[in-house]
N, C-alpha and C positions, 0 to 999 in steps of 0.2 A: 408359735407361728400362726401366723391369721391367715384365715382362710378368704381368698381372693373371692369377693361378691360378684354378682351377675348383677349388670348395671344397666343392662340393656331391656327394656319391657315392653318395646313396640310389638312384639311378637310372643304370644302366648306358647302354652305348652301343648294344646291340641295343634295350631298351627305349623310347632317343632314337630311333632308326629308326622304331620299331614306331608311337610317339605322333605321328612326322612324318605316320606314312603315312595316321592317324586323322583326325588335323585337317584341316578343309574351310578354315581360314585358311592362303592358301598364304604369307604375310608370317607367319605362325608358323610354318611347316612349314620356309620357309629357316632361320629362324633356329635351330631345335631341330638341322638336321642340319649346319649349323655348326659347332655346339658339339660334336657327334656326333663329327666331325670331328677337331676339336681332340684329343677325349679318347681319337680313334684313332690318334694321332699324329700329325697333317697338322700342318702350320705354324700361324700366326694367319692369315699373308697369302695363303696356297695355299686354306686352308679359308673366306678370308671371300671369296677374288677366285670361288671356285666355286660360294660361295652369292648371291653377287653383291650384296656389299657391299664398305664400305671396312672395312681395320683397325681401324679406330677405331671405326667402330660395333658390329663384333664384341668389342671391348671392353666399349661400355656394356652388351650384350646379356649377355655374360658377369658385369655386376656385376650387374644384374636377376633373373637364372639364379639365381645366389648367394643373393641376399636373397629371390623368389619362386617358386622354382621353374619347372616349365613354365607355370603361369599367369602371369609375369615375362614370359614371350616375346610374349604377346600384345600387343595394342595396347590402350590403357587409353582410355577413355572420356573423349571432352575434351567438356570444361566451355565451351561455345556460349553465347549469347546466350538467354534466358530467351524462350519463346514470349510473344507480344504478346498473346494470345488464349487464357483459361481453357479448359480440355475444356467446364466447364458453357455457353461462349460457341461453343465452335467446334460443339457439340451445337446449340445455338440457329440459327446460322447454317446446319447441315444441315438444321434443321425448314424454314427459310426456302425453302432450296431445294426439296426435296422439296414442300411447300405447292404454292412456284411464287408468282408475282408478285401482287400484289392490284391494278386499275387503280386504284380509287377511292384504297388507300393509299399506294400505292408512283407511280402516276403511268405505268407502264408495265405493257404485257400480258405481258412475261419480262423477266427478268432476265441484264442484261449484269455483267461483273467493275465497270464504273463504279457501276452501280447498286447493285453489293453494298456497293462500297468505299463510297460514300457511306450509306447505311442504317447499317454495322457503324462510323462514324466520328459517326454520328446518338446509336445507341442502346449503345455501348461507350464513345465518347471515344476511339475506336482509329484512328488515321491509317495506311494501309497503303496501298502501291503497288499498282494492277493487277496486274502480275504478282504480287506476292501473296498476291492474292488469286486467281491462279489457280493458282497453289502450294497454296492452300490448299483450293481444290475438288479438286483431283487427292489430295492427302492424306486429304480426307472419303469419296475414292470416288468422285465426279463426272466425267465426262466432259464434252468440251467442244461432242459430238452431243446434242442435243435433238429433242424435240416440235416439231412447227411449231404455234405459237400459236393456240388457234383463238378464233373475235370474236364477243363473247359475243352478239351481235345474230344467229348460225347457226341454221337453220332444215335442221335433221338429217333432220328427215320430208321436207322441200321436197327435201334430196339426192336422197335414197335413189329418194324417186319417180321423179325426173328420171334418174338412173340405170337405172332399169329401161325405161324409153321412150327411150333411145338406141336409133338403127339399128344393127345388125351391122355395116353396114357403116365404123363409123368406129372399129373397132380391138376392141371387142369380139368374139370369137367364140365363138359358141353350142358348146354340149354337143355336137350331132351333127354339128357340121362335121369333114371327115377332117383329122387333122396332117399335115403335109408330114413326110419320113423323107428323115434326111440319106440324102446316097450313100457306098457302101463307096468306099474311098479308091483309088484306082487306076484307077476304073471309068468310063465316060463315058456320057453321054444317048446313047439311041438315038434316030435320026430317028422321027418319026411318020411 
């Protein structure tokens, strides 16, 4: 079996160094000093066992090299399953959340991932899992900490009032009470 040549020489072996040491892909970074390698004399199987592949993948990497250059070494962009949900839908379903829940339309005072999945399977035709749909709050930005609901029947003056006529003594403490100061660490109470 013959060993597959490196045919490409617009680019030297200090400049393979130099491009390893640039790229933040460290799956490209092995592979350039590989090749590096190679064209410093090292074996196939000394240069791919040190960049920590097999032979044989130092091969395909070497006919990549050939046909693309350093951009050959990267890893190519694999072709996934197409999103279930337009930008102009996944935009839609961020107004929903930012909104926040409607009781009268939605049926609830927030919104749980059931409640989304069911609305976006309503108003898209889109069946999606819980999870997700919380794949897809975490992708929009969302966190899965919230607001605690508040009922739209609250009487915000009736708080506020009732706050200001608590006693001190049930966990409030006023402005001129003194703070208690921790103790320096070593140090002990002295008797009274």
């Amino acid at each position: 079996m013959a060993a597959v040549a490196i045919t490409r020489t617009d680019i030297g072996v200090a400049e393979l160094r130099a491009a390893a040491k640039r790229t933040t892909d460290s799956k490209q970074s092995r592979r350039i000093l590989a090749i590096a390698m190679v064209l410093d004399g090292f074996s196939r199987e000394a240069a791919a066992q040190a960049c920590g592949m097999d032979w044989q993948s130092l091969r395909d990497w070497v006919h990549r090299y050939n046909e693309a250059g350093l951009a050959g070494l990267a890893d190519r962009a694999r072709s996934g399953r197409p999103a279930r949900l337009s930008a102009a839908q996944k935009a839609e379903v961020a107004g929903w959340v930012e909104h926040g829940a409607d009781l009268a339309q939605d049926g609830v005072v927030r919104f749980r991932r059931v409640d989304l999945r069911d609305r976006i399977a309503a108003q898209f035709g889109v069946k999606l899992h819980e999870r997700s749909i919380g794949k897809l709050l975490r992708c929009l930005g969302f966190r899965r900490l919230s607001v605690r609901p508040q009922n739209p029947q609250t009487d915000l003056v009736a708080q506020e009032t009732f706050k200001k006529t608590l006693p001190t003594w049930c966990g409030r403490r006023s402005a001129s009470a003194p703070r208690a100061r921790p103790l320096k660490s070593g140090s002990r109470m002295k008797p009274a």
